[in-house]
C-alpha positions as CSV (number, residue, x, y, z in Angstrom):
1,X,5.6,-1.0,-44.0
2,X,3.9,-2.4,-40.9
3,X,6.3,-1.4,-38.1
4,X,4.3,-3.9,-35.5
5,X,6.3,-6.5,-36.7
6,X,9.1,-5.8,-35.2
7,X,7.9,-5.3,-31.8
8,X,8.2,-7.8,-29.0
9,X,5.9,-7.6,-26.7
10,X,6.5,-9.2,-23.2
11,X,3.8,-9.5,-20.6
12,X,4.3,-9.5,-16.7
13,X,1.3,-10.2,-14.1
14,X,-1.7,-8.6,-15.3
15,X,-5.5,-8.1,-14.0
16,X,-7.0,-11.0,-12.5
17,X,-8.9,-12.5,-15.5
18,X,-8.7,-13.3,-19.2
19,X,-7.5,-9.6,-20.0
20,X,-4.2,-10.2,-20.5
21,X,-4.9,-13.2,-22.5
22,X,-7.0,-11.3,-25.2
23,X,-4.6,-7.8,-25.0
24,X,-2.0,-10.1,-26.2
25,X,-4.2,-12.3,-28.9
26,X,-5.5,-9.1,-30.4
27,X,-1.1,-7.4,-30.5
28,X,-0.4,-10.5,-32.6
29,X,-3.8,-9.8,-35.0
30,X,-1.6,-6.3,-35.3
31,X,1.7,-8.2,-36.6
32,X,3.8,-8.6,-33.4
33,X,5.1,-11.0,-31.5
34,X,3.8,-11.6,-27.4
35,X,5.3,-14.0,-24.9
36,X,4.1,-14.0,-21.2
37,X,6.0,-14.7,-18.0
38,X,4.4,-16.3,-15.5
39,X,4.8,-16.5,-11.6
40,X,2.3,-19.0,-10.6
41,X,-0.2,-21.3,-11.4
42,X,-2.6,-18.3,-11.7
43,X,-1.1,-16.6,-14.4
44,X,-0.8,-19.7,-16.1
45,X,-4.3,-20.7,-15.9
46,X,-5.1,-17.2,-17.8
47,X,-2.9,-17.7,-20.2
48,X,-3.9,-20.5,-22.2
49,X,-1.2,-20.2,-25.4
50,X,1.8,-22.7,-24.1
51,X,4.2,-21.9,-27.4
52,X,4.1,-18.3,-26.0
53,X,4.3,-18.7,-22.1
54,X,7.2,-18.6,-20.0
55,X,7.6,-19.9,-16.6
56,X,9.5,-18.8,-13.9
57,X,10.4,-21.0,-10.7
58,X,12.9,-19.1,-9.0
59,X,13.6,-17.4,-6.4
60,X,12.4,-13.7,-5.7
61,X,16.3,-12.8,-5.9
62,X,17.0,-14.9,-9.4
63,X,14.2,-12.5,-11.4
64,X,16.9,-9.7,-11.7
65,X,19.3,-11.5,-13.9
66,X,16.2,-13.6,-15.3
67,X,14.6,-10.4,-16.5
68,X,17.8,-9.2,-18.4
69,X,18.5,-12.4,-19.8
70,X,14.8,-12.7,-21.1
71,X,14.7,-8.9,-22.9
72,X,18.5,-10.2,-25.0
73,X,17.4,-13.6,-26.0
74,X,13.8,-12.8,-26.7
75,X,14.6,-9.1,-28.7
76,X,11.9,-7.4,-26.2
77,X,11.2,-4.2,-27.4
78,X,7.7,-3.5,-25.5
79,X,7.2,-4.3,-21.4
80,X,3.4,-4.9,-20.7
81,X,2.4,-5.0,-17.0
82,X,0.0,-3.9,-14.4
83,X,1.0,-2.2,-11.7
84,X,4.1,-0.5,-11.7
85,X,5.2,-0.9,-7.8
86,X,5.4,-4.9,-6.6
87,X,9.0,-5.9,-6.7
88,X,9.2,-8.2,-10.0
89,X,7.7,-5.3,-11.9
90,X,9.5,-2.6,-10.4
91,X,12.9,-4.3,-11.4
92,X,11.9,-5.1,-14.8
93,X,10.6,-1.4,-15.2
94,X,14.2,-0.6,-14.2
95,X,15.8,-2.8,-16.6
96,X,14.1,-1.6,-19.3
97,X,14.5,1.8,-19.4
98,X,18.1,1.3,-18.9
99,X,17.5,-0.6,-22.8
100,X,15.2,2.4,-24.0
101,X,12.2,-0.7,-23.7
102,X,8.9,0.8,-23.8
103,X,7.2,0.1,-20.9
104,X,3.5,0.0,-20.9
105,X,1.2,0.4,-17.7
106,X,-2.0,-0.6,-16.3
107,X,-4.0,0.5,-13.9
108,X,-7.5,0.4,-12.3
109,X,-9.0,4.1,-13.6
110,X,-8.0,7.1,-12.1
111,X,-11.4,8.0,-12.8
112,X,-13.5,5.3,-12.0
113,X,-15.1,3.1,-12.6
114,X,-16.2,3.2,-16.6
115,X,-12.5,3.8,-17.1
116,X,-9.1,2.2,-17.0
117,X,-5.2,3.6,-17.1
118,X,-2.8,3.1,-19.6
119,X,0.4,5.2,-19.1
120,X,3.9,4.8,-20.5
121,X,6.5,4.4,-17.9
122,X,4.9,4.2,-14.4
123,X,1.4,5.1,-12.9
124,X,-0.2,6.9,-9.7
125,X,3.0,8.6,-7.7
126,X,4.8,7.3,-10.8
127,X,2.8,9.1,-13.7
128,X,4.0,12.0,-15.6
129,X,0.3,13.6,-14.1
130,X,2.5,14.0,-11.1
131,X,4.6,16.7,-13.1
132,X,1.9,18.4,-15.4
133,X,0.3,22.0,-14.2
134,X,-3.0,22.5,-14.8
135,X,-1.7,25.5,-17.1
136,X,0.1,23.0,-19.2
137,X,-2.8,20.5,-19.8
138,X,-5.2,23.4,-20.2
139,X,-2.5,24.4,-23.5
140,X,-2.3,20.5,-24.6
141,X,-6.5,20.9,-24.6
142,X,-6.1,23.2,-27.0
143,X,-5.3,20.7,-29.5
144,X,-8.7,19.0,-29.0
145,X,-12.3,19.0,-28.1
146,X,-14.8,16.2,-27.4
147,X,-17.7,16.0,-25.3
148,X,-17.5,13.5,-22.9
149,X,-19.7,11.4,-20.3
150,X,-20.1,11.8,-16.8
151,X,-18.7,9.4,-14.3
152,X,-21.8,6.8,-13.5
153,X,-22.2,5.9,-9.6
154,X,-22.1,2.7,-9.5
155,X,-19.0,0.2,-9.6
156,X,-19.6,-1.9,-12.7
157,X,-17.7,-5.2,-12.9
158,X,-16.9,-5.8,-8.8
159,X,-18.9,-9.0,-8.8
160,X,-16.5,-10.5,-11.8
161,X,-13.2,-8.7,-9.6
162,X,-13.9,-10.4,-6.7
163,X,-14.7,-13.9,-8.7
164,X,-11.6,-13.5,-10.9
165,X,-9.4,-13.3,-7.6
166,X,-11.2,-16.3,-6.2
167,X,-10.1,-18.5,-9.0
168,X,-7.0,-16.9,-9.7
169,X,-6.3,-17.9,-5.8
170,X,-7.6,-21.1,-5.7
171,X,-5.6,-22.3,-8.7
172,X,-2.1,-20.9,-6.7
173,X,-3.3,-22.5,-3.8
174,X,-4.1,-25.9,-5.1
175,X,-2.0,-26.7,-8.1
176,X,1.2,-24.5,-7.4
177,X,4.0,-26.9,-7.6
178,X,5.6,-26.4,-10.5
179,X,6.3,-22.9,-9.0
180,X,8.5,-23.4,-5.4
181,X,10.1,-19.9,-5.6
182,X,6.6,-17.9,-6.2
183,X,6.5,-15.1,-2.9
184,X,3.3,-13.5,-2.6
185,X,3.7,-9.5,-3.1
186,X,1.3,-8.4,-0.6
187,X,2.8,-9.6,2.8
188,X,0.7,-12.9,3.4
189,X,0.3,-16.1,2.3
190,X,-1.9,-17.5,-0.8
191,X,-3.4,-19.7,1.8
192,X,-4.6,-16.6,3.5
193,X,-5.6,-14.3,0.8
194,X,-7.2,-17.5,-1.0
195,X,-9.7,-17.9,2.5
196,X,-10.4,-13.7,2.5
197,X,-11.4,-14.0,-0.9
198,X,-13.9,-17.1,-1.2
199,X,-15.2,-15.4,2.8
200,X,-15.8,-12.2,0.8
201,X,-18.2,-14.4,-1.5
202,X,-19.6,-16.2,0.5
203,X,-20.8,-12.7,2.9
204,X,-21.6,-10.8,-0.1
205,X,-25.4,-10.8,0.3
206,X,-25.3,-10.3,4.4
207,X,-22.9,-7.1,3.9
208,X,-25.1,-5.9,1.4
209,X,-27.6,-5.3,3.5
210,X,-25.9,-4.3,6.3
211,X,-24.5,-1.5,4.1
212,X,-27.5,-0.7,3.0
213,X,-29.0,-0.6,7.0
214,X,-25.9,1.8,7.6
215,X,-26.3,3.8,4.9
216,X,-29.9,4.2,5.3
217,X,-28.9,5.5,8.8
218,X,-26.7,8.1,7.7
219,X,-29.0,9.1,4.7
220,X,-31.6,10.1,7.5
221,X,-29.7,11.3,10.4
222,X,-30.3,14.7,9.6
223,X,-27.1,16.1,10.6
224,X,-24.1,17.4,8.0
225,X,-22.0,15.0,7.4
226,X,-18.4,14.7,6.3
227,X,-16.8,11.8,5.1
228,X,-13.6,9.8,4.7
229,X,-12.6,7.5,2.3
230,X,-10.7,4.9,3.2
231,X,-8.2,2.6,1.1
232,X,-7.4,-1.2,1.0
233,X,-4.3,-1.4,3.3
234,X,-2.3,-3.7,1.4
235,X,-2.3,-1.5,-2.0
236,X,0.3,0.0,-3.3
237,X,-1.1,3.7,-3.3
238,X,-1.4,3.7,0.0
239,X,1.9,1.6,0.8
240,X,4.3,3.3,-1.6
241,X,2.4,6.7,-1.7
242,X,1.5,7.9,1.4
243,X,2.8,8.8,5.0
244,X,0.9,5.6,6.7
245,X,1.5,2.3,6.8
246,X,-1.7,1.1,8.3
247,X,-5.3,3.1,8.4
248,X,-5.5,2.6,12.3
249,X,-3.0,5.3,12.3
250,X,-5.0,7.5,9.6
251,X,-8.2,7.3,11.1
252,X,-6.4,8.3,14.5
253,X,-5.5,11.4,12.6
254,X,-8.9,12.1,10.6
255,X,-10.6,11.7,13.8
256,X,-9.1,14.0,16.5
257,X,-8.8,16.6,13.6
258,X,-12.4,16.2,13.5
259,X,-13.0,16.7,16.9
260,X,-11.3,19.4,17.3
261,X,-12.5,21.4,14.5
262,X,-15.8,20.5,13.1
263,X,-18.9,22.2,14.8
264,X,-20.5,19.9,17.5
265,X,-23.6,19.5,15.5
266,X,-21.7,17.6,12.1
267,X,-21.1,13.9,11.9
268,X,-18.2,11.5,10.6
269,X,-18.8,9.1,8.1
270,X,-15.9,6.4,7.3
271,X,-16.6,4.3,4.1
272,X,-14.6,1.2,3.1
273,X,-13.6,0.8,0.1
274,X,-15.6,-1.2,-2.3
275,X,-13.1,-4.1,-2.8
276,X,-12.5,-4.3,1.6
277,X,-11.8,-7.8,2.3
278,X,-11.8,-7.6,6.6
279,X,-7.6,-8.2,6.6
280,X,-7.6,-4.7,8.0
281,X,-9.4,-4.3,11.4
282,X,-11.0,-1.0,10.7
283,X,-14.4,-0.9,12.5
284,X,-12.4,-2.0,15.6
285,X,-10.0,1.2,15.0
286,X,-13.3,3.4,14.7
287,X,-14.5,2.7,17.6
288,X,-11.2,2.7,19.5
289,X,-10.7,6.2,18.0
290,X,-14.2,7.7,18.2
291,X,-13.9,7.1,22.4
292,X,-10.5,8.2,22.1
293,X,-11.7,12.2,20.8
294,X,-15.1,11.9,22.9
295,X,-17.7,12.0,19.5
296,X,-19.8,9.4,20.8
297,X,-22.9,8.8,18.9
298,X,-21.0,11.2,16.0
299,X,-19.0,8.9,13.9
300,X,-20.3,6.2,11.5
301,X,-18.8,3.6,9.4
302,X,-20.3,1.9,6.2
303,X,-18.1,-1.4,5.2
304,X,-18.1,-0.8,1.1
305,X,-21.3,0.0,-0.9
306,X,-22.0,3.3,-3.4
307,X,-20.7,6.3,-2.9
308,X,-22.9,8.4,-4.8
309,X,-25.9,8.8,-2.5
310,X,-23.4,9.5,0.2
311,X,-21.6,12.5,-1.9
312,X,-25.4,14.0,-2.4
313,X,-25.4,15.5,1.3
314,X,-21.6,15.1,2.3
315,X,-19.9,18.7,3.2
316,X,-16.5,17.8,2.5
317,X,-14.3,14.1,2.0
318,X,-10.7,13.3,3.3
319,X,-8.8,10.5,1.8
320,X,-5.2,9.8,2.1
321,X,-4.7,9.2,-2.0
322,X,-8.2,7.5,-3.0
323,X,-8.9,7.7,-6.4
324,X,-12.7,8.0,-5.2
325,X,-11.4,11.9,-4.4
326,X,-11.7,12.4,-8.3
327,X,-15.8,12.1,-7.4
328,X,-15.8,14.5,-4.9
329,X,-14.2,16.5,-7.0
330,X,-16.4,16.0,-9.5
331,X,-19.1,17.4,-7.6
332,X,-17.5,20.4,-6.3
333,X,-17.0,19.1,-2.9
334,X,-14.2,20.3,-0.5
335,X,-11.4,17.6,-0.4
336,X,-8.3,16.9,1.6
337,X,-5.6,14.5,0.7
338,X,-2.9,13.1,2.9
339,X,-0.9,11.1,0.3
340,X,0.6,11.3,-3.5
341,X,-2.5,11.3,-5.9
342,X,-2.3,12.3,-9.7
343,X,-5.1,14.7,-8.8
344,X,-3.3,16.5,-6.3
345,X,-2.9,20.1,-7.8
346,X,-3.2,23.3,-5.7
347,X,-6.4,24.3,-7.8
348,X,-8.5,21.3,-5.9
349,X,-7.2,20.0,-3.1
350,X,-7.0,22.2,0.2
351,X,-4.0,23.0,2.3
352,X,-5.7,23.6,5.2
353,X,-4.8,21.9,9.0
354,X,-7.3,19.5,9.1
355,X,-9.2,21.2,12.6
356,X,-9.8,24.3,10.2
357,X,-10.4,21.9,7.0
358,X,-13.4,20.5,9.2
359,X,-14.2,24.1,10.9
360,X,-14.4,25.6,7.2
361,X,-13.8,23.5,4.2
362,X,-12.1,25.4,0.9
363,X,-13.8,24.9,-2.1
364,X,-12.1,23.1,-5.2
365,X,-12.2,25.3,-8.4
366,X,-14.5,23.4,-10.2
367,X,-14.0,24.4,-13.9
368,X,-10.0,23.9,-13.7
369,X,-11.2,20.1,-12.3
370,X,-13.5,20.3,-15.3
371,X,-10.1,21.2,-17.7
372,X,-8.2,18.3,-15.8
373,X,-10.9,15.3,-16.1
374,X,-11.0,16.7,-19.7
375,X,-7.3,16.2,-19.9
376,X,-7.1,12.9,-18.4
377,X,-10.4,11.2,-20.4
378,X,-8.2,12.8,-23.5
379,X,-4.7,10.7,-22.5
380,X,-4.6,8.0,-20.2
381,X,-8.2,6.7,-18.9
382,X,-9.6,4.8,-21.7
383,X,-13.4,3.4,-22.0
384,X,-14.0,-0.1,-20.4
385,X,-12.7,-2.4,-17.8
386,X,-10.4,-5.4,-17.1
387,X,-13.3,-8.4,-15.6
388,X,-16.4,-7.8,-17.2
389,X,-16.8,-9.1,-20.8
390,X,-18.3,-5.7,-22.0
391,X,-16.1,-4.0,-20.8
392,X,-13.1,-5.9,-21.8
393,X,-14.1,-5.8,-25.6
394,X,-14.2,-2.0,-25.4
395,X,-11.4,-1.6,-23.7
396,X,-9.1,-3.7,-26.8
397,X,-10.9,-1.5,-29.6
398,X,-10.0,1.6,-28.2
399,X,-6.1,0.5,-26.0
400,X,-4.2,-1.3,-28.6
401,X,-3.9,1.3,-31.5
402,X,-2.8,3.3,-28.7
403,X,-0.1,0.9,-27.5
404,X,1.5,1.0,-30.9
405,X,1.1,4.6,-31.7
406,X,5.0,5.8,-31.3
407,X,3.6,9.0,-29.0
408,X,2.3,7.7,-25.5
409,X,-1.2,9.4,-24.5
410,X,0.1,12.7,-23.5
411,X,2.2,13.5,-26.1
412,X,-0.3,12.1,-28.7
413,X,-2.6,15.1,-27.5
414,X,-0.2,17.4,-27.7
415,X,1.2,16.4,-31.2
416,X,-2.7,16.5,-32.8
417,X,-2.5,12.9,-32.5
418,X,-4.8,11.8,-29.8
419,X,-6.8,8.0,-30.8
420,X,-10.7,8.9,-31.1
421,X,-12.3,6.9,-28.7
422,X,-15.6,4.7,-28.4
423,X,-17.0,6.0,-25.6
424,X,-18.7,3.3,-22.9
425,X,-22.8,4.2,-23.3
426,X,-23.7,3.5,-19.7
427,X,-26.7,3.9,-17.7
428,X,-27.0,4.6,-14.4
């Protein structure tokens, strides 16, 4: 007996993009049944099935009781999202565990960026990583053993991201209407975030190669270098995970820890995260920081780019939550973390005051990191990506047996009953 057909799946706001679209084509090929909510004109435009599509034009406060009423009347037995933390998902994650619903979440990869996350329940500073020892996935590895491929440096699909969340915008902010109670999650308006995305476009080549002139810079300054890796300031791992609300105050901290400790001779490198869009004035807060501590001619910032070539001569990284820290990891570099990350175990990340972090970095040990990326490309980070055609059709072959298995990825490897996976051939 085919037990997908009686699962109902219902699908929340998912990646900017077709993704959701396809995830939910190919659960119906399995034998259940899909409908989609949508919040905005965006949503809608990715979701070109009408029968299955449901609006919603209320207010923020009328999605409580909306939610409920749409899990009785529609028999919903399976929540689909991404993201577990902006308010319309975190209520509906709430309603449905209070009805035993499965809920099933997305995320960008913990390890990134040839990979994506799909946990059960809640991702991040909600994932059940945040309660497994490395002793306890060591014993679940026991159960299995693959070989499997190193993290490439290079962000694969950013170009279709940052296209994706162009059009995505442009259809909220140009044919929204029909939707009068949609409220942005992030803090601004679509107006705004619809201008810093098509900007981002249109400066894409000039920041290129002012990366690359800054970059080049630090490559051939000559002088050890540590770095810190810095967030988007609207996300949610930094917003719901972390003691800051803003990275003017974090790079304040990074900063006069640095000054204090590091020997006079070693530099500070800052580097933007990939997908920086300018709404957070972070040069500005370098500078106002670096004549703050008195380091002069000692601190650098790079606005986005590669990591990899930066890692090659770095001494040690600091990053509030970053899932970037997985890389330095990776490489057996030092790392300090000031926020909730699923990698945060006592085995890699240091516990040292951050003067004496810079004065004398502790080392991660490497083979337990080796035993935890194992772990995690076992369970929850599955080959592919969410914008990238490529990379969308590998992720479907390999995430929706998974979704219907009864075990979610951590107790699959435990129970002997881990999915095989097609791994993502890449070349760097």
């Amino acid at each position: 007996m085919n037990q997908t057909r009686n699962r109902t799946f219902l699908m929340l706001q998912g990646p900017h993009g077709p993704f959701f679209h396809q995830l939910g084509r190919m659960l119906r090929a399995a034998g259940g049944t899909v409908w989609r909510v949508g919040f905005n004109r965006g949503d809608q435009a990715f979701w070109p099935d009408r029968a299955s599509y449901v609006r919603f034009d209320g207010a923020p406060e009328d999605w409580p009781a909306r939610i409920e009423t749409l899990f009785d009347d529609k028999g919903i037995t399976d929540l689909v999202l991404y993201g577990d933390t902006r308010p319309i998902h975190a209520q509906a994650i709430a309603a449905a565990k209070r009805r035993a619903i499965t809920v099933h979440v997305f995320e960008e990869g913990y390890i990134r960026p040839y990979w994506v996350t799909y946990e059960r329940g809640g991702a991040n500073g909600h994932s059940r990583l945040m309660q497994l020892s490395l002793a306890e996935m060591r014993a679940a590895l026991a159960q299995s053993e693959i070989d499997f491929p190193e993290a490439p440096p290079r962000w694969g699909d950013t170009r279709h991201h940052i296209f994706y969340g162009a059009l995505y915008h442009f259809y909220v902010l140009t044919l929204n209407q029909a939707y009068r109670g949609f409220a942005p999650h992030r803090g601004i308006s679509v107006l705004d975030e619809a201008r810093i995305y098509f900007k981002r476009l249109f400066w894409m080549p000039w920041q290129a190669l002012e990366r690359g002139i800054a970059t080049a810079r630090v490559r051939l300054t000559g002088h050890p270098i540590h770095l810190v890796l810095l967030q988007l300031e609207h996300d949610a791992s930094m917003q719901m995970h972390s003691p800051f609300t803003s990275q003017a105050d974090f790079v304040d901290l990074v900063t006069a820890g640095f000054a204090e400790g590091a020997p006079r001779h070693h530099h500070l490198v800052f580097k933007a995260h990939p997908l920086e869009d300018g709404r957070a004035p972070l040069a500005q807060a370098i500078r106002a920081a670096t004549a703050r501590h008195g380091l002069a001619g000692r601190v650098h910032f790079i606005g986005g780019g590669k990591l990899a070539a930066l890692l090659a001569q770095a001494r040690s990284a600091v990053t509030i939550n970053s899932t970037a820290g997985q890389q330095v990891l990776w490489r057996g570099l030092p790392l300090k973390l000031f926020g909730r990350a699923v990698y945060d175990k006592p085995e890699f990340v240091s516990d040292q005051p951050l003067p004496a972090f810079y004065a004398a970095p502790a080392r991660p040990d490497t083979r337990g990191y080796r035993d935890y990326r194992h772990y995690l490309l076992e369970t929850s980070q599955i080959p592919g990506g969410f914008y990238a055609a490529r990379g969308r059709r590998i992720l479907l072959r390999n995430v929706v047996d998974m979704m219907l298995s009864a075990e979610d990825p951590y107790d699959a490897l435990v129970a002997g009953k881990a999915a095989p996976r097609q791994q993502l051939r890449v070349v760097s």
